[in-house]
C-alpha positions as CSV (number, residue, x, y, z in Angstrom):
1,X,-27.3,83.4,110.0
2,X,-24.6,83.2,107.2
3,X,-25.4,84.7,104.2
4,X,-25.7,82.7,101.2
5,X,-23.6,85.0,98.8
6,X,-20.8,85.3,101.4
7,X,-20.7,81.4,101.8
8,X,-20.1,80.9,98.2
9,X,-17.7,83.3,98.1
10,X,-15.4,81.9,100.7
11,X,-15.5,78.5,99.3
12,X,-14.5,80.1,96.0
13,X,-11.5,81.8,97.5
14,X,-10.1,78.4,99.7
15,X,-10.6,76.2,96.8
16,X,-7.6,76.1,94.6
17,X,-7.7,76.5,90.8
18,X,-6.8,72.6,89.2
19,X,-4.2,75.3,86.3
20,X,-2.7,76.6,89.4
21,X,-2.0,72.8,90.7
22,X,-0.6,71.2,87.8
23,X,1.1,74.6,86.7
24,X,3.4,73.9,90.4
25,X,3.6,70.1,89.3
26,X,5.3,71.7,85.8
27,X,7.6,73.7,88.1
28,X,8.7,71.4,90.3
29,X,8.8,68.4,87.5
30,X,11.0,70.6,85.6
31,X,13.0,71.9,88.0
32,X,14.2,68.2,89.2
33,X,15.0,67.2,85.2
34,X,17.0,70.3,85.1
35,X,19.0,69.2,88.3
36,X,19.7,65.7,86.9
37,X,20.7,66.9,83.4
38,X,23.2,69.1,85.4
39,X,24.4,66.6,87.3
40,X,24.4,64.1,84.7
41,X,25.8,66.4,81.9
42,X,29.7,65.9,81.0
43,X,32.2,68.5,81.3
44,X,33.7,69.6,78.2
45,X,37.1,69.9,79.3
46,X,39.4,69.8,81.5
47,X,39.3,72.8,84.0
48,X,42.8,75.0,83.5
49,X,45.0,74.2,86.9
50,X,46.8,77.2,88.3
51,X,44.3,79.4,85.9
52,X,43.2,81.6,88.9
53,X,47.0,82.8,88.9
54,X,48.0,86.4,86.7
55,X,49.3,85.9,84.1
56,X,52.5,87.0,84.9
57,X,53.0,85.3,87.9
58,X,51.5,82.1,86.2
59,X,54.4,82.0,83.7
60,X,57.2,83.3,86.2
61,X,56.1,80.0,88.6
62,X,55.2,77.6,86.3
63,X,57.5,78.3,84.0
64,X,60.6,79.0,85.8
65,X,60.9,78.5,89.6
66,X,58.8,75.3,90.1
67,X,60.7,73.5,87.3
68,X,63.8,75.0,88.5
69,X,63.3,72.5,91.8
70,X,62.1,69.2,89.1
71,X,65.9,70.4,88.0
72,X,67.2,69.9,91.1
73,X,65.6,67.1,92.2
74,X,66.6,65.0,89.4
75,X,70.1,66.1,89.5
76,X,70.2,65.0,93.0
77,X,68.9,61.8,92.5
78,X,71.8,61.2,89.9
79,X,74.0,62.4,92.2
80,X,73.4,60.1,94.8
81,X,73.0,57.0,92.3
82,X,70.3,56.3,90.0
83,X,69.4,52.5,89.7
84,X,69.2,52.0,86.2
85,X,67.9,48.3,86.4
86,X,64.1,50.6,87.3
87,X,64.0,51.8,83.7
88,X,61.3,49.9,82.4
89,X,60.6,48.0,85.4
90,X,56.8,48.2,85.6
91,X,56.6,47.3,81.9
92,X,58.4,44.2,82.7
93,X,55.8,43.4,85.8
94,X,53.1,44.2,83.4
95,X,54.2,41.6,81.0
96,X,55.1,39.0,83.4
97,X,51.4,39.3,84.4
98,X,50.1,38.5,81.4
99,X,52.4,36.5,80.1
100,X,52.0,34.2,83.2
101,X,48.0,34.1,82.1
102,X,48.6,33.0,78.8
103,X,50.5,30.5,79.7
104,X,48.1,29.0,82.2
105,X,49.6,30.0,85.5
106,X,48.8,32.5,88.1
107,X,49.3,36.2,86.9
108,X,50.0,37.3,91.2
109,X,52.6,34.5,91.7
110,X,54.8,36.2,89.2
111,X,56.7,39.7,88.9
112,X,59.6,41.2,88.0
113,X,63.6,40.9,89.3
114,X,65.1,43.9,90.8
115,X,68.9,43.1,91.8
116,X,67.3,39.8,92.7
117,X,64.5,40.9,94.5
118,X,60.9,39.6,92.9
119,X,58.2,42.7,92.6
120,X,55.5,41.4,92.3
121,X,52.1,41.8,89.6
122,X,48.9,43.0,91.0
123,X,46.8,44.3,88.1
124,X,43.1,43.3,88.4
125,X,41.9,40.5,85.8
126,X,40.7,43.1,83.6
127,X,44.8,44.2,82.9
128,X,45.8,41.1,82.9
129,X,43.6,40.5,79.8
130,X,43.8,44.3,78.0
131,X,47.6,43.3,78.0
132,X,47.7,40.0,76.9
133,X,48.6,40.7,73.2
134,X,51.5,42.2,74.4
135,X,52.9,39.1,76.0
136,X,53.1,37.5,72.5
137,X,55.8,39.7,71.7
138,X,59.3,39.2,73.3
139,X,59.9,41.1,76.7
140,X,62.5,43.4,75.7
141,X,60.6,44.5,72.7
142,X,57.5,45.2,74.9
143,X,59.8,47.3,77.3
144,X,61.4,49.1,74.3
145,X,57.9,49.7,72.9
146,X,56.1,51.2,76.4
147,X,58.8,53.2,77.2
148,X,58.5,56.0,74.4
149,X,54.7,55.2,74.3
150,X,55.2,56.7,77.7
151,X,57.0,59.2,77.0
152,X,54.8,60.7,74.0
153,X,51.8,59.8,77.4
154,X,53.3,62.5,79.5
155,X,54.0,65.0,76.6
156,X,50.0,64.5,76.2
157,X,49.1,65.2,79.4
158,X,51.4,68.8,79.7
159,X,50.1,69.5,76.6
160,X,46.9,68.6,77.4
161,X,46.9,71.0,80.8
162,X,48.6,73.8,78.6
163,X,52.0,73.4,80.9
164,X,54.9,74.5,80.2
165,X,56.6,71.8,78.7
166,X,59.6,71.8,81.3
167,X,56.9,70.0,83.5
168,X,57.6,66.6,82.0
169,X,60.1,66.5,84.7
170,X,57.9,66.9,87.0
171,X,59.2,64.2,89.4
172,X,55.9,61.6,90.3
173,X,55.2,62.1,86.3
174,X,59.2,61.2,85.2
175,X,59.1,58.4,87.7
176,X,56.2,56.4,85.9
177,X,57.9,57.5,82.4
178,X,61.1,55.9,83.3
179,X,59.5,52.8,84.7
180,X,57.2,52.5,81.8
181,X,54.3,52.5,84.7
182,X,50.6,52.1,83.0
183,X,49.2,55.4,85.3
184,X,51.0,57.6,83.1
185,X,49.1,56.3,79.5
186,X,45.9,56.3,81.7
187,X,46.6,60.1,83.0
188,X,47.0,61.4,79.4
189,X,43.8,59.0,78.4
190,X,41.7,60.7,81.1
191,X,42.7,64.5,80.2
192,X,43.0,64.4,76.7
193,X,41.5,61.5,75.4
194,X,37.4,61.4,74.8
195,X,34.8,58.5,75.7
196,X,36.4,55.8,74.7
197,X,40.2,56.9,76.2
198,X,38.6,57.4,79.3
199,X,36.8,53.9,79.1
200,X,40.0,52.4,78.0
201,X,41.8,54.1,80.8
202,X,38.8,53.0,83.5
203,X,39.3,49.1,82.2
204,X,43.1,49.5,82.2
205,X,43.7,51.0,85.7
206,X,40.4,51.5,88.3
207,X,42.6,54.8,90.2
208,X,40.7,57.0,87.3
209,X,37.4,56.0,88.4
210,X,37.0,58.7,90.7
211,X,38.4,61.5,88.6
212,X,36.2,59.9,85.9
213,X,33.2,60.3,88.3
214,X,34.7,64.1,89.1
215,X,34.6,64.7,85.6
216,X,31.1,63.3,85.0
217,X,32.2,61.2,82.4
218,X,29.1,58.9,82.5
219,X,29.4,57.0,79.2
220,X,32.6,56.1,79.2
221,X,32.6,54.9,83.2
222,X,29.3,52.9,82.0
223,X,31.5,51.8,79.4
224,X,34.2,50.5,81.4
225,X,31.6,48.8,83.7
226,X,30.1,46.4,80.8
227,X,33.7,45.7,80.0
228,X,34.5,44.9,83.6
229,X,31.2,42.5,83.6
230,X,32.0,41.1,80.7
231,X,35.3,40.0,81.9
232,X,33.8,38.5,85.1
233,X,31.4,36.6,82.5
234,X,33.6,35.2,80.4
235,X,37.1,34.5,82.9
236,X,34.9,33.4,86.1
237,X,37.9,31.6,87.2
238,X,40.6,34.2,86.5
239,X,38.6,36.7,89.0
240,X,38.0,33.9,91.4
241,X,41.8,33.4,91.2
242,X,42.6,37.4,92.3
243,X,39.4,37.7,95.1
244,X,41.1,34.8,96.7
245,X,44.5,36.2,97.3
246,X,43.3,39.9,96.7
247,X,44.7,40.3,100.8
248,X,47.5,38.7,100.2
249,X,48.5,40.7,96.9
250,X,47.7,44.4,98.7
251,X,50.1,43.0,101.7
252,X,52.9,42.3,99.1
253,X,52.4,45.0,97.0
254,X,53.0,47.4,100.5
255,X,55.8,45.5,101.7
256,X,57.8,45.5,98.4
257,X,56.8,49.6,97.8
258,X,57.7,49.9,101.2
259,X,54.7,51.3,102.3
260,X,52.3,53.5,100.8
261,X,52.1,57.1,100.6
262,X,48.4,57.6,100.9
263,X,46.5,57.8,104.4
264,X,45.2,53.6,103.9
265,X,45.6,51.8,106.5
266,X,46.8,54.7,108.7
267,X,43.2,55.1,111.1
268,X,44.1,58.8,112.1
269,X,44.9,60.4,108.8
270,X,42.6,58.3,107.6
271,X,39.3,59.4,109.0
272,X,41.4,62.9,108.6
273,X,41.7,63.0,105.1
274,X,38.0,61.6,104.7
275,X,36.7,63.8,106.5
276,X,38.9,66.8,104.4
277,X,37.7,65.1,101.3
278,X,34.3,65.1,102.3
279,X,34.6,68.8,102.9
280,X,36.4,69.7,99.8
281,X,33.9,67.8,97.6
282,X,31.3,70.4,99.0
283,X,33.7,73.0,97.4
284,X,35.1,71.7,94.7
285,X,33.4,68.2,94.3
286,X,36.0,67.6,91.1
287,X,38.6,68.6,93.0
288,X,38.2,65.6,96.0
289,X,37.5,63.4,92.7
290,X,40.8,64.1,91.5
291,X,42.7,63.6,95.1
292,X,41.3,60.6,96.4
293,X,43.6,58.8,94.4
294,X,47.1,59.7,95.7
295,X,45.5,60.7,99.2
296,X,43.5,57.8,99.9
297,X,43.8,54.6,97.6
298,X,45.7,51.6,98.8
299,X,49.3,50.5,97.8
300,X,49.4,54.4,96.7
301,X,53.1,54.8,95.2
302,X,54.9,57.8,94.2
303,X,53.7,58.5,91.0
304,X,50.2,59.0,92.1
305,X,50.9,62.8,93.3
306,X,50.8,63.1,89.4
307,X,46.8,62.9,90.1
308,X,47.2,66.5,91.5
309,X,48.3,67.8,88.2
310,X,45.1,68.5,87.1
311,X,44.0,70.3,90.3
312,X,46.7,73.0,91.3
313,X,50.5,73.0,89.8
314,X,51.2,74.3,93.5
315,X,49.9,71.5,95.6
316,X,51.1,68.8,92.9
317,X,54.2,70.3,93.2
318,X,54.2,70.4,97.0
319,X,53.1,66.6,96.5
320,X,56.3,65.7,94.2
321,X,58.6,65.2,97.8
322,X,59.1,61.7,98.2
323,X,58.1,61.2,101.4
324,X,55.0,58.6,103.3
325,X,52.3,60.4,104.2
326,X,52.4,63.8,101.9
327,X,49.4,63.8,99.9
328,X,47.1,62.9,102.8
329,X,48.8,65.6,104.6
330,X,48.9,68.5,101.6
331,X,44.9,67.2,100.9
332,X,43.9,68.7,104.2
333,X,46.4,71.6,104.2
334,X,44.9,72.3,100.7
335,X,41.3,71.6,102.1
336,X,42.0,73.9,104.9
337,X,43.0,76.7,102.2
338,X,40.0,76.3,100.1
339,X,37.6,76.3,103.1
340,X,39.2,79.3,104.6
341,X,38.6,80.8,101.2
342,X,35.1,80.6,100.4
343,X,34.3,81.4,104.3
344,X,36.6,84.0,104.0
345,X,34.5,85.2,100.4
346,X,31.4,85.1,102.1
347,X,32.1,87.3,105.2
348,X,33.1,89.8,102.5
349,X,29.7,89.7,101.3
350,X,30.5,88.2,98.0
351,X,29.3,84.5,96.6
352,X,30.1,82.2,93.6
353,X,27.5,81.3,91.3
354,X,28.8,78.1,88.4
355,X,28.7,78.8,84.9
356,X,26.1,76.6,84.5
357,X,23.9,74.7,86.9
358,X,25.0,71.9,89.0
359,X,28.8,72.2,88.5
360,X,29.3,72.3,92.0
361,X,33.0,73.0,91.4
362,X,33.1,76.0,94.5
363,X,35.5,78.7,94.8
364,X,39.1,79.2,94.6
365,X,41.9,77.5,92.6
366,X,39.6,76.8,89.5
367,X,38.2,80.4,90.2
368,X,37.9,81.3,86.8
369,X,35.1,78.7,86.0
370,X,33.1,80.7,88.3
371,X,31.9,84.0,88.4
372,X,31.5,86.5,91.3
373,X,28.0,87.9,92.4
374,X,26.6,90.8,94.7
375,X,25.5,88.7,98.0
């Protein structure tokens, strides 16, 4: 027979204490709002690129040898013959656009002449209508007027990464100043601009949305989207117009390019670079942001390696040869390096912790937001 005293005691000791329950509910309630207020919360700035080089070496490279091969580059390129009918080209495609709008016609039927050859507009309605006060003004005047606009755009974003300011000749970013090419202003908007640069930037060319996301700049991508529905609202039939002949306009857009650098449409460095992306997000999850653009996104074009600017001066350098196929390529050679790192980091019994919780931005060439603890 149990007795009575020992019965009562058991129970007491299996029963759990209703503090002890909702003290664990505490825990656990405030240990998801602090994972979504890290994952949520915006970065303050840019991370450095290159800042996990000494010093010395920082200055000797950036400085001196990588710009030494901008140098050479460029001098080549006037050596062999430098089409000076490109200057300002994408300003003039730009306008056409939405000059064509305003006028009533359709904004992808028109373009810009190059030694007779049409090249043709494919901003989304959103552009066409950001850039419509423009087209009251006369062509040459809007050319004249983007192309120092661009100019003072790339000084921003060297600045703006603390460069050296030889690196405006870096060759992608020279490319799009020359041209007068939009990615440039929306580059500078994304790295030194605030919330509403970076919304104007999302509205005015959708490449920075994934280095927006990468940057977890919530408000102004929420920004951007009401503008984007607006739009939709308001020009039902100017959308309608582009989703019908979206196809067609990514087709032309290839074939007058000649091709695209990225991995798109390629199945084999496709899934490659997805898969490399995928992995490098789990290292550096601002790092893949950034990439995706010149490694993946369609009609990709030269200038898009400038998207690596803000991840390593080495890989956007290695990026700047002008050659199909590149960036996919560097992405997983750059992946590979990365990977190989932190493996490489952890075999050596050491670990990274972020500065602050949910960063996720991993080890290696943004090193210096992290800091090194005993595994």
């Amino acid at each position: 027979m149990t007795h009575p005293t020992r019965s009562r005691a058991r129970n007491t000791r299996t029963k759990k204490s209703p503090s002890t329950d909702s003290a664990a509910r505490d825990s656990m309630v405030s240990r998801i709002g602090q994972w979504i207020r890290a994952v949520l919360a915006e970065r303050p700035n840019l991370s450095l690129p290159g800042d996990y080089i000494e010093p010395g070496v920082r200055r000797r490279w950036l400085g001196y040898f990588l710009p030494a091969g901008f140098i050479f580059f460029w001098v080549l390129v006037f050596y062999v013959g430098f089409n000076w009918q490109t200057v300002g080209l994408d300003a003039r495609i730009y306008y056409e656009g939405s000059a064509a709008w305003l006028s009533g016609k359709d904004p992808w039927a028109t373009g810009a002449l190059l030694n007779g050859r049409l090249f043709s507009y494919a901003g989304l309605p959103p552009t066409v209508v950001l850039l419509a006060p423009l087209a009251l003004l006369p062509e040459e005047a809007v050319v004249w007027l983007l192309l120092p606009l661009s100019v003072l755009a790339a000084v921003g974003v060297v600045r703006a990464l603390r460069m050296p300011p030889i690196w405006i000749a870096y060759p992608p970013l020279l490319a799009g100043v020359l041209s007068a090419n939009p990615h440039v202003l929306v580059l500078a908007l994304v790295v030194a601009a605030g919330t509403w640069g970076n919304a104007l930037a999302a509205v005015l060319k959708i490449v920075v949305i994934p280095p927006l996301i990468g940057e977890r700049r919530w408000l102004a991508l929420l920004v951007a989207g009401v503008v984007f529905g607006a739009t939709v609202v308001a020009l039902p039939g100017l959308w309608s117009s582009f989703l019908n002949q979206a196809g067609r306009v990514q087709d032309t857009i290839s074939t007058e390019s000649g091709g695209t650098f990225s991995a798109w449409g390629k199945p084999l460095p496709f899934i490659a670079t997805v898969l490399s992306l995928c992995v490098l997000a789990r290292l550096d999850f601002r790092a893949a942001a950034w990439l995706v653009v010149p490694a993946l996104f369609p009609t990709s074009q030269y200038y898009y390696a400038m998207f690596a600017l803000p991840v390593d001066p080495f890989l956007a350098a290695a990026m700047a040869f002008p050659l199909p196929l590149v960036p996919p390529l560097l992405t997983i050679a750059y992946t590979a390096v990365r990977l190989g790192v932190a493996i490489h980091s952890r075999r050596s019994g050491r670990r990274t912790e972020p500065d602050r919780p949910g960063c996720g931005r991993g080890w290696g060439p943004n090193g210096s937001t992290m800091r090194k603890v005993s595994g």
